[in-house]
SEFI-830544 format. One record per residue (C-alpha): residue in one letter; y, z negated, x negated. Coordinates in steps of 0.001 Angstrom, whole numbers, plus 500000, padded with zeros to 6 digits. Example, Ala and Ser with C-alpha at 12.3 -4.5 7.8 and 13.67 -1.06 7.14 Angstrom:
REM residues 2
a495500492200487700;s498940492860486330;
This chain:
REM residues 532
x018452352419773448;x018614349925770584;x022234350386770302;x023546350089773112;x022548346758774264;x025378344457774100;x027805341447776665;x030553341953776619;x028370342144778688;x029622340234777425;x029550341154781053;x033337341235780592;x033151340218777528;x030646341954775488;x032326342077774886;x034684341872775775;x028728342810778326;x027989341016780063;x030299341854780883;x033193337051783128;x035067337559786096;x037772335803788091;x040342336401790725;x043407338141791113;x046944336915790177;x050378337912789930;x053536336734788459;x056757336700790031;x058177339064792557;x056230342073793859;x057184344757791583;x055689347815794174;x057349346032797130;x060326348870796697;x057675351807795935;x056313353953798165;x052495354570798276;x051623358369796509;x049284360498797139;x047756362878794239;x048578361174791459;x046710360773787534;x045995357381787505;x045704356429783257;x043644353607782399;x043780352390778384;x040818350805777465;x039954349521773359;x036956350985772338;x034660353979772802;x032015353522775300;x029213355166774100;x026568356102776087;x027472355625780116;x023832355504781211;x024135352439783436;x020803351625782852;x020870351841779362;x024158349898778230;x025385346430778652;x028931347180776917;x031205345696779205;x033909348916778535;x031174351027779379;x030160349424782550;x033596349477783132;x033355353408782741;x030523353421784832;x032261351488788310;x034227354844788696;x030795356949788494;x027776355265789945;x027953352928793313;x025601349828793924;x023661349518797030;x026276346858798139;x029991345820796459;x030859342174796115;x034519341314797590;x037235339427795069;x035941336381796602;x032222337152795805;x031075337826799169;x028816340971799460;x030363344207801282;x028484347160802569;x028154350047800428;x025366352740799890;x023676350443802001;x025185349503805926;x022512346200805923;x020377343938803899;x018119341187803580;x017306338905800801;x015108335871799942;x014356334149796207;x011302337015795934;x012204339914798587;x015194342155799718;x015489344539802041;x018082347433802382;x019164349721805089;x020927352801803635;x024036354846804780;x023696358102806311;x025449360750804668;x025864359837801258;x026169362846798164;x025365362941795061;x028057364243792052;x026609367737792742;x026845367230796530;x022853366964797141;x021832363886799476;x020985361094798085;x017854360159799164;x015761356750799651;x013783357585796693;x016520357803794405;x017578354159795464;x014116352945794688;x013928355255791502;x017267353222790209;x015901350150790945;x012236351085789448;x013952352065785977;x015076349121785574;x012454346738786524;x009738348579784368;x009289347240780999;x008222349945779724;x011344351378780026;x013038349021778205;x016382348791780145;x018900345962778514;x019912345215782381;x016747343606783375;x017018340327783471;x020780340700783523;x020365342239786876;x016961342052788275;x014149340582786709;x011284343355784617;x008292343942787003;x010277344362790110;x009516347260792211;x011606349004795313;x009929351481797429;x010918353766799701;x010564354721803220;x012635358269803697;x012206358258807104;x013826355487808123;x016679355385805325;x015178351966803888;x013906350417800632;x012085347247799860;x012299345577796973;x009835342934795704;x011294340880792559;x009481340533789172;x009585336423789973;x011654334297791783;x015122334963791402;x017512332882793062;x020765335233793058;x018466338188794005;x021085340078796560;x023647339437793654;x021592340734790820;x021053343612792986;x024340344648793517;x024791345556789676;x022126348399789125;x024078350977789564;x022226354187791635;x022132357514790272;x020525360318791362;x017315362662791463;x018455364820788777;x020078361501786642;x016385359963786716;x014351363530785616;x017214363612782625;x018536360623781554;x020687361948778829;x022906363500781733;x023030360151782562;x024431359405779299;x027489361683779919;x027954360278783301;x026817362746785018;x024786362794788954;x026317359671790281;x026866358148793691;x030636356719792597;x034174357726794094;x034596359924790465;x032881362676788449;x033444363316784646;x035117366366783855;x036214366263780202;x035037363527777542;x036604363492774290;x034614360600772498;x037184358271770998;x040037359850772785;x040140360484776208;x037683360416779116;x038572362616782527;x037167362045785750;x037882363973789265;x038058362186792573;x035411363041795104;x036902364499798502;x033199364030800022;x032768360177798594;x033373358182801877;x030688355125801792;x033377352862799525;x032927349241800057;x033735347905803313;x035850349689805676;x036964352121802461;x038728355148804065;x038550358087802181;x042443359230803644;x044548356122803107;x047405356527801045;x047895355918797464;x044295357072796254;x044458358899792612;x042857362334792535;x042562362024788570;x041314358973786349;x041871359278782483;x040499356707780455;x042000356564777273;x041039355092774486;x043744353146772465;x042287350462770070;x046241348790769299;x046833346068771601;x051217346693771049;x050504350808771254;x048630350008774990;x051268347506775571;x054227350274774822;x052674352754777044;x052362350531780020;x056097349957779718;x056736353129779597;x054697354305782238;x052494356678780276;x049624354014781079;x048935353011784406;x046381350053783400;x044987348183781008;x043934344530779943;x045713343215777326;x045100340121774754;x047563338358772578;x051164337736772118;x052106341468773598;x051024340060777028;x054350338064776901;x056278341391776629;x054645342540779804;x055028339060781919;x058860339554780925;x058889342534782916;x057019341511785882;x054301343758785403;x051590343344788213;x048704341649786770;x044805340958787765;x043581338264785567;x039843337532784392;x038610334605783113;x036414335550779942;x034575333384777073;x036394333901774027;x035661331072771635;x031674331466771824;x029010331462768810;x024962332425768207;x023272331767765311;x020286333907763845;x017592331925764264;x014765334902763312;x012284333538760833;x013849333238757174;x017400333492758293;x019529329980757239;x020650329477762158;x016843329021761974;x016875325531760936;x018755323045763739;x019819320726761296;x021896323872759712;x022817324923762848;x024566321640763556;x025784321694760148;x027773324723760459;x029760323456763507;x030289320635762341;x032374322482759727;x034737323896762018;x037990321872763595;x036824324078766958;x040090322714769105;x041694324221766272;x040062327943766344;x040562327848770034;x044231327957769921;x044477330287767252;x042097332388770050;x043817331943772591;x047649331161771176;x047366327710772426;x046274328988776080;x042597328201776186;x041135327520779896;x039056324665780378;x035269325400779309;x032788324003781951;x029865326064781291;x028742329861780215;x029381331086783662;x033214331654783946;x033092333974786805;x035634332416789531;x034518331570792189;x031386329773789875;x027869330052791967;x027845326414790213;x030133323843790203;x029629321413787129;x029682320910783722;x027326321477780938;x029259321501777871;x031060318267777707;x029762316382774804;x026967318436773915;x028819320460771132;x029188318451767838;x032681317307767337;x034325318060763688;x032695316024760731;x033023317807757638;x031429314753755416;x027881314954757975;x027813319196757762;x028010318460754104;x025791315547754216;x023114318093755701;x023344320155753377;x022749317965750726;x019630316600752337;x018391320163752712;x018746320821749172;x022080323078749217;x023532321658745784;x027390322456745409;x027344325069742488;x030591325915739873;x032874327326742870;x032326325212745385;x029560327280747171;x026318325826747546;x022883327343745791;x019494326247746708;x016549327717743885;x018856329900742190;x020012331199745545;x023875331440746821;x024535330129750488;x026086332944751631;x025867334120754865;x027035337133757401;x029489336609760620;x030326339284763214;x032994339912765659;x034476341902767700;x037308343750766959;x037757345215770471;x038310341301772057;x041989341737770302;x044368340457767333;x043371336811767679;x039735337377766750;x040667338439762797;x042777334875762081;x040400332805764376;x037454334333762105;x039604333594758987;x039908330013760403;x036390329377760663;x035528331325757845;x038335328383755250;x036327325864757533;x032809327002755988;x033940327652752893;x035173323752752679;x031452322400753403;x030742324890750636;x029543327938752690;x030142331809751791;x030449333721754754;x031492337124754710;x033498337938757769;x032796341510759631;x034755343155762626;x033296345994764173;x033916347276767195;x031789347952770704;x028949349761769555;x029110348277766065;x028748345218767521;x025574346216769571;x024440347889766293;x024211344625764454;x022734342581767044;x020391344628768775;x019208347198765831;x019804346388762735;x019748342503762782;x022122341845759700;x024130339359760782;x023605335260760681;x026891333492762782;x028088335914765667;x031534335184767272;x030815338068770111;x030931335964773723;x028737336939776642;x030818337405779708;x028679336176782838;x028978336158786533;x025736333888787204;x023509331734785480;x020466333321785497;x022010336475783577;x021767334452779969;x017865334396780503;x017142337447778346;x019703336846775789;x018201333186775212;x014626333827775507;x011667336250776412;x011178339179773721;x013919339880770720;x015175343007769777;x013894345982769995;x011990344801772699;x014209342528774564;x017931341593774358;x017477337609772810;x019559338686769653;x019674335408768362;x015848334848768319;x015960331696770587;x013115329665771509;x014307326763773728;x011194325301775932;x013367323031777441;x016028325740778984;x012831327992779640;x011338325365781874;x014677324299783490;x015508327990784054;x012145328616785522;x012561325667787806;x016010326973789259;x014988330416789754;x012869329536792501;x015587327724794389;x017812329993796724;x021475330784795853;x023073327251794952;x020347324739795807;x019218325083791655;x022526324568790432;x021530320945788945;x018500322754787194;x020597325291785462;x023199323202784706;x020787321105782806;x019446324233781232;x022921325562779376;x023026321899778312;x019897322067776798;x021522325621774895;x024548323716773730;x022393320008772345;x020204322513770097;x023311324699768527;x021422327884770707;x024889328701771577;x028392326751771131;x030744327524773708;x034609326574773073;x037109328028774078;x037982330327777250;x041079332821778061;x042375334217780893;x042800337897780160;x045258339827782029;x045035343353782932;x048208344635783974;x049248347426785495;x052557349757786339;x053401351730789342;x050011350830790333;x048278348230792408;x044113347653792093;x041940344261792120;x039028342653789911;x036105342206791263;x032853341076790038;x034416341237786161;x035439344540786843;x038438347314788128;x037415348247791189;x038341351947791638;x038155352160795730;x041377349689795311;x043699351595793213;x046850352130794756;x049526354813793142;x053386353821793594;x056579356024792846;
């Protein structure tokens, strides 16, 4: 479990896990307007990095909850606009504390058994039990909530650990699985006894994943009908780690789909490609603050961005393209409209990070790199090497900025699951440059406090009693009506270094002979449309 914990999540990010979302664009002229809709077709999907495990209870990879849309359903969808759609379930109700669901009749698990009530609540019960450890509570619903099941009437109840104010939201992404899923999880891992509109039928870790359209899947979101035109019978899910290879391929044809990052996007805008953009965190940092580790101290913190020319690394990001930041929720439409970064990040001052460092007894030594007793300052930063060819010179960047203030840091790309390795197992890190992609506010609460790894998902060992209160305060206020409270509460992140958010991208992915949308950060597979 310890590894596979990161999010994107970065929801999208994560990333790029946890998992950012936002709506759908295109440039220019229609380019299916003179293609017909076609039936039967493979429809080839590049994504840059091996999933890992696709138990959907048991990553937070954004690529491999990505996976995971075409194999496991949610009890309800949420529409490109963010409003909720029927799904597995036909009705619902929801307060701060309660939620109630009325299921579909007729819905079939991967090996065609029903799916019952019980599995619903099973899902849902995985999840919320800490003893289970799942790295989606709190992203989704809170630990210590419980559904339960009444088979006769095709209902579940579901009582939420505490108050959660997005609680029909945060429901939506557990993903339900099946009888024979929740007796053996590590089919689970394969992708195997889902509820989604695919099942696997060839993995070939680091090259190619295979899935198989349903024929008996008919509960897609909304008024999904299982016979309308254009619908692939075949998903492969390549994996191509070279942003220009992906790029070349979706020219070409031999890829259908996939989101691409840096100067190759203006390749694929030059042919008129359809596009579905997201709007993702990509200029974000944490700081180790675990006992003993140099992010501990807030003075040091503030010392090491106060290094860094950030307007600067954000255009080497984002090629000069950065989005406005507002706030760690970039999911479009936001649940909260506001600000809570604006002058609460430290603006560049090389003379005060070095001033701090003097005062805290980091001497410069022969080469220009500090020493305090004997011992070098020389410290550890991560990224991600999936998030694309910016991320190695905007690491570089930051890396010359350090080094000026008289800081070693040793610069380390990994990719998905190296990423998750570092931050949720092994801990050997000190500056992380991997973003969390979110949808809501109240999915940072385990990655900024409660229990640190291996017991919880706070990576960065934060302990903030100002954002705990705040966040407290707004959970127990319906949908938008705490939107002050957690505005306040990423402020209170961003004045204490927690996290420093700078810089934000709009990430296409485009697609050829093809037509799908983005919803909820990710490709929704019920909307895929083939074109000859």
């Amino acid at each position: 479990m310890k590894t596979a914990r990161l999010t994107a999540a970065m929801a999208c990010v994560v990333a790029l896990t946890v998992s950012a979302c936002g709506g759908s664009a295109q440039s220019g002229q229609d380019p299916t307007a003179h293609q017909k809709l076609t039936d039967g077709k493979t429809f080839t999907y590049a994504i840059s990095s091996d999933p890992g495990t696709l138990d959907p209870a048991i990553t937070v990879l954004s690529i491999a909850r990505g996976v995971d849309q075409f194999l496991y359903d949610g009890l309800i969808n949420l529409d490109t606009k963010g409003q909720p759609q029927a799904a597995i379930a036909e009705k619902w109700e929801a307060s701060t504390t309660t939620a109630s669901f009325t299921l579909r009749k007729g819905i079939t698990c991967a090996d065609g058994s029903p799916l019952t009530a019980k599995d619903v609540a099973g899902s849902i019960n995985f999840v919320g039990d800490p003893a289970n450890k799942s790295p989606i509570a709190g992203v989704t619903v809170k630990a210590g909530t419980k559904a339960v099941a009444d088979e006769a009437a095709g209902t579940v109840k579901v009582t939420s650990g505490g108050p959660d104010a997005f609680l029909l939201r945060n429901l939506v992404n557990v993903p339900i699985v099946c009888a024979k899923g929740l007796a053996d999880r590590k089919t689970l891992a394969k992708g195997e006894n889902g509820t989604g509109m695919f099942t696997v039928s060839e993995i070939v870790p680091n090259d190619h994943y295979t899935l198989t359209r349903r024929k008996d899947y008919t509960w897609g979101p909304g008024q999904f009908d299982s016979k309308q035109p254009g619908l692939p019978d075949e998903v492969v899910i390549r994996v191509i780690p070279n942003m220009t290879t992906t790029s070349n391929l979706l020219l070409s044809g031999e890829v259908n789909a996939a989101s691409v990052i840096g100067q190759d996007q203006q390749r694929l805008r030059a042919q008129r490609l359809f596009h579905s953009d997201l709007t993702v965190p990509f200029g974000e940092l944490f700081f180790n603050q675990a006992p003993g580790r140099f992010g501990a101290d807030r003075a040091m913190r503030r010392a090491l961005v106060q290094a860094l020319d950030l307007a600067q690394v954000g255009k080497v990001l984002t090629r000069g393209s950065s989005a406005p930041v507002k706030g760690m929720v970039t999911g479009n439409p936001p649940p909260c409209d506001g600000d809570s970064v604006t002058g609460k990040v430290p603006g560049f001052d090389v003379a005060a990070a070095k001033a701090a460092l003097d005062a805290a007894g980091w001497k410069p030594g022969p080469d220009g790199i500090r020493v305090k007793d004997g011992k070098r300052l020389a410290l550890t930063a991560v990224y991600g090497t999936q998030l694309g060819p910016t991320m190695a010179p905007g690491a570089e960047l930051m890396q010359q900025g350090w080094k000026n203030a008289g800081i070693d840091v040793t610069l380390k790309g990994v990719d998905s699951p190296g990423l998750s390795q570092a931050l949720f197992a092994t801990g050997e890190w000190d500056i992380s440059m991997a973003p969390l992609g979110l949808t809501l506010p109240s999915q940072l609460i385990p990655f900024a406090s409660g229990a640190e790894p291996p017991q919880g998902t706070n990576f960065a060992h934060i302990k903030n009693a100002t954002y705990d209160s705040l966040v407290a305060k707004a959970a127990s206020q319906p949908g938008t009506a705490g939107c002050r409270d957690w505005l306040s509460a990423e402020s209170a992140l961003f004045e204490r270094q927690d996290v420093v958010q700078f810089a934000n991208s709009a990430i296409p992915t485009f697609g050829n002979k093809v037509r799908f949308e983005i919803a909820n950060s990710f490709l929704k597979p019920s909307s895929i449309r083939m074109y000859s």
